[in-house]
C-alpha positions as CSV (number, residue, x, y, z in Angstrom):
1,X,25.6,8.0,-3.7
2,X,25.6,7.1,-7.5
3,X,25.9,3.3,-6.6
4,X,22.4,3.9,-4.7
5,X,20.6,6.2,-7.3
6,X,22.4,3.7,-10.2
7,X,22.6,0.5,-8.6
8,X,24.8,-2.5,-10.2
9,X,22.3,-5.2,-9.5
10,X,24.0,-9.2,-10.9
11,X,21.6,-10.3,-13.4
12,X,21.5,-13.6,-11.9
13,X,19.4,-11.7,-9.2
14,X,17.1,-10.5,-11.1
15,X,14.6,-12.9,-11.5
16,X,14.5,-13.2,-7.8
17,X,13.9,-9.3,-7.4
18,X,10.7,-10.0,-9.5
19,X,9.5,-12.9,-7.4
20,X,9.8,-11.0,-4.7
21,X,8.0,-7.9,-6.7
22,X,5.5,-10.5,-7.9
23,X,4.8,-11.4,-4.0
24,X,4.5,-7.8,-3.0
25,X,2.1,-7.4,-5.6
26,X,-0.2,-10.2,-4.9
27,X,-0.3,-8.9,-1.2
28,X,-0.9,-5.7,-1.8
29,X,-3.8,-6.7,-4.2
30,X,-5.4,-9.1,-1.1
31,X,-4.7,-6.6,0.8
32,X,-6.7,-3.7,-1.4
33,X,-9.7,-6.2,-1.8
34,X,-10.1,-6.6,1.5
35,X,-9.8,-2.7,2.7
36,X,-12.7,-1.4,-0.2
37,X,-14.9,-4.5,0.8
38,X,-14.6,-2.7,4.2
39,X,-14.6,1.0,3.0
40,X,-17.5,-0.2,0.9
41,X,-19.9,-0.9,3.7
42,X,-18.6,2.6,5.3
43,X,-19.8,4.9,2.5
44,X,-21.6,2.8,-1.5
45,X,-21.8,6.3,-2.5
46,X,-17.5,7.0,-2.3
47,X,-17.5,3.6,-5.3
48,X,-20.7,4.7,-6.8
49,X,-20.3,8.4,-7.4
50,X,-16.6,8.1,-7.5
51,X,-14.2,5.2,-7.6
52,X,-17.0,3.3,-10.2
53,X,-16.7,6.2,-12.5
54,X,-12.9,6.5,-12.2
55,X,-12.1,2.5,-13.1
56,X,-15.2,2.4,-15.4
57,X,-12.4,0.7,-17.9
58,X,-12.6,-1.8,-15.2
59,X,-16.4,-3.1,-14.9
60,X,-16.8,-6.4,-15.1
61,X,-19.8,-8.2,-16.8
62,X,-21.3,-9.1,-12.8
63,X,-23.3,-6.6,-11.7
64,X,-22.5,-7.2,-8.9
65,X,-21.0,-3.9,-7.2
66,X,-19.1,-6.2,-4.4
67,X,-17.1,-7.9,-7.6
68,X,-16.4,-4.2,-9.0
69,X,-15.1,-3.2,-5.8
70,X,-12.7,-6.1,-5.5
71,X,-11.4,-5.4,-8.7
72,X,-10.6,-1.8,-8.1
73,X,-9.3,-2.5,-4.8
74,X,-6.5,-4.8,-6.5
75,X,-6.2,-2.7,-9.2
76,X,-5.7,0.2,-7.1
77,X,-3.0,-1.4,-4.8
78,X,-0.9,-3.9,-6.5
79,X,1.2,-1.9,-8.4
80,X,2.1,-0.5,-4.7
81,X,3.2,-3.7,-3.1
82,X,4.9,-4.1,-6.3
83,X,7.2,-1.1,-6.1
84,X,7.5,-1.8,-2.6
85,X,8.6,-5.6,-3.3
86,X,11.3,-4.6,-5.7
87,X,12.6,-1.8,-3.4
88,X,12.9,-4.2,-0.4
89,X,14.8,-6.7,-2.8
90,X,17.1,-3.5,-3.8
91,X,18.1,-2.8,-0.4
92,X,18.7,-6.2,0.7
93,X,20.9,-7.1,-1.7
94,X,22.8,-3.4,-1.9
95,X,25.7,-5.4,0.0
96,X,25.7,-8.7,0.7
97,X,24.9,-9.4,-2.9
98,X,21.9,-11.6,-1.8
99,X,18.3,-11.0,-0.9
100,X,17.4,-11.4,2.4
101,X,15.9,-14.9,4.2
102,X,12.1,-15.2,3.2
103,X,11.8,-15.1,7.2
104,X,13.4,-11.6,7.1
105,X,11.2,-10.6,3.6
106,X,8.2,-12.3,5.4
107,X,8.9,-9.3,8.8
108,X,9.8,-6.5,6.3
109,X,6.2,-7.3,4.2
110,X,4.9,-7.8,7.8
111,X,6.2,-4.3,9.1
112,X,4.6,-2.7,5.7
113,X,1.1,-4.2,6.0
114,X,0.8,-3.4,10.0
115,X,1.4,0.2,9.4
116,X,-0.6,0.6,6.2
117,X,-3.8,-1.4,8.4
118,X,-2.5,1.1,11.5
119,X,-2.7,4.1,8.8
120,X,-5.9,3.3,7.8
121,X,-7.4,3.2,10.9
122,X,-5.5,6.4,11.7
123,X,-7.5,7.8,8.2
124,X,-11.0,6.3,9.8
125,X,-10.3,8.3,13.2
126,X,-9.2,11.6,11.4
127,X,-12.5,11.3,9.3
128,X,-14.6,10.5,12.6
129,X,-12.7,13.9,14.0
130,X,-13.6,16.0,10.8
131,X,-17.1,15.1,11.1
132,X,-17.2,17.6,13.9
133,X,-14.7,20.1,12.1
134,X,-16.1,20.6,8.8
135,X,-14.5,20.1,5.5
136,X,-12.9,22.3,3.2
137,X,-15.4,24.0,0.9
138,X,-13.6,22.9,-2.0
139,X,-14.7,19.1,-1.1
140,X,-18.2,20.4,-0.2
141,X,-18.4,21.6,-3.7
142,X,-17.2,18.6,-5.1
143,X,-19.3,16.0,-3.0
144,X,-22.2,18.5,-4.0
145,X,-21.6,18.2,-7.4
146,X,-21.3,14.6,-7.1
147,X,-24.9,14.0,-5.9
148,X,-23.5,12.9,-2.6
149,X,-26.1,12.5,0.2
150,X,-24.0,11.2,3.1
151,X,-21.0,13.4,3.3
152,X,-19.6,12.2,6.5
153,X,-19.0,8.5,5.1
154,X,-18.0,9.6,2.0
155,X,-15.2,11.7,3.4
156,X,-14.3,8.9,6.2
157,X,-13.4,6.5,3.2
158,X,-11.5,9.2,1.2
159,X,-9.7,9.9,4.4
160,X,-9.4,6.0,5.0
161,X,-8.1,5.2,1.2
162,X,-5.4,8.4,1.2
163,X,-4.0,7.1,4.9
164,X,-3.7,4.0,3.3
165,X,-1.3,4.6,1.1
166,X,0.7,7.0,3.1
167,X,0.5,3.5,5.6
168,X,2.1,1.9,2.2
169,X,4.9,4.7,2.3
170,X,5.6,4.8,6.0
171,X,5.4,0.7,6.1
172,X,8.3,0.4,3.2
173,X,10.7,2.9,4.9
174,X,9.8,0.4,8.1
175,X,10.7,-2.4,5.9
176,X,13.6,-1.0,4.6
177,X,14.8,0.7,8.0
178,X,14.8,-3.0,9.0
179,X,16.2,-4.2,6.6
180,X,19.4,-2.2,6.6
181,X,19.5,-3.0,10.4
182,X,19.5,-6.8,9.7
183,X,22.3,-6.2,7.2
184,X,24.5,-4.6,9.8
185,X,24.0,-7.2,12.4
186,X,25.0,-9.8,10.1
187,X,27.8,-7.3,9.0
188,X,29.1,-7.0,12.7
189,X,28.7,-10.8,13.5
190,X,30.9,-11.7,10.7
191,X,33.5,-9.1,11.5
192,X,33.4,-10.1,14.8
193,X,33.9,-13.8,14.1
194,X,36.9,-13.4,11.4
């Protein structure tokens, strides 16, 4: 258990661990541009009464709000694929003492992006759903105070943007889950042929 929580990683691997970091990154920056160009035409008001005013560090001379949003987008996700990256380099070289194919990196990133997209979608039918429920009066409030005028969109995209990264969660333990599973075929095979 220590070996996992304080893991004896060869410095020669290093630098590979950050490529691969460095490529988790960069796709989960594309990947955050595209979703708040799409969460943007669901609901202006969730960037403008919200997610402008939160990255407001961020504005960029354009004033153009569809460049704003692709900068919070990346800024907002990269740092995710990032961790993600260097957790999926961590496990595959816990044993063999090598990271894994970039076929096998290529599924694992795969397996991460398909459940965050699935996630997403998951978000948009929950905030369909809760249209018809109601929301808790503590988001009314909020929204209210906000100036928001269309509530339903508003809380589609917040219900979008939170499933989203859950989807980032759920996809790296998918990753990882396969992974580990690669590692013991490979593990077996080679037992099997000594």
């Amino acid at each position: 258990m220590l070996k996992f929580l304080v893991p004896t990683i060869p410095l020669r691997m290093i630098p590979r661990m950050l490529v691969v970091s460095a490529v988790g990154a960069a796709i989960a920056g594309i990947y955050g541009v595209i979703h708040d160009q799409i969460t943007y035409t669901i609901s202006e008001e969730y960037f403008t009464r919200f997610k402008f005013i939160q990255f407001s560090n961020a504005k960029p001379a354009s004033d153009d709000p569809r460049v704003f949003v692709g900068i919070i987008g990346f800024l907002a996700s990269w740092w995710v694929g990032a961790f993600v990256g260097w957790i999926l380099a961590r496990i595959s070289i816990s044993r063999e003492g090598r990271l894994a194919r970039v076929r096998e990196m290529a599924v694992a990133y795969g397996i991460v992006f398909f459940v965050a997209s699935a996630s997403a979608g998951c978000g948009w039918i929950w905030g369909q759903w809760r249209r018809g429920t109601g929301y808790a009066e503590g988001w009314l409030i909020w929204m209210e105070e906000c100036g928001v005028v269309d509530q339903d969109a508003f809380m589609t995209v917040g219900y979008i943007h939170n499933a989203s990264y859950l989807g980032g969660i759920l996809g790296a333990a998918g990753g990882i889950a396969y992974l580990r599973k690669l590692r013991h075929c490979r593990a077996e095979r080679e037992l099997l042929a000594a």
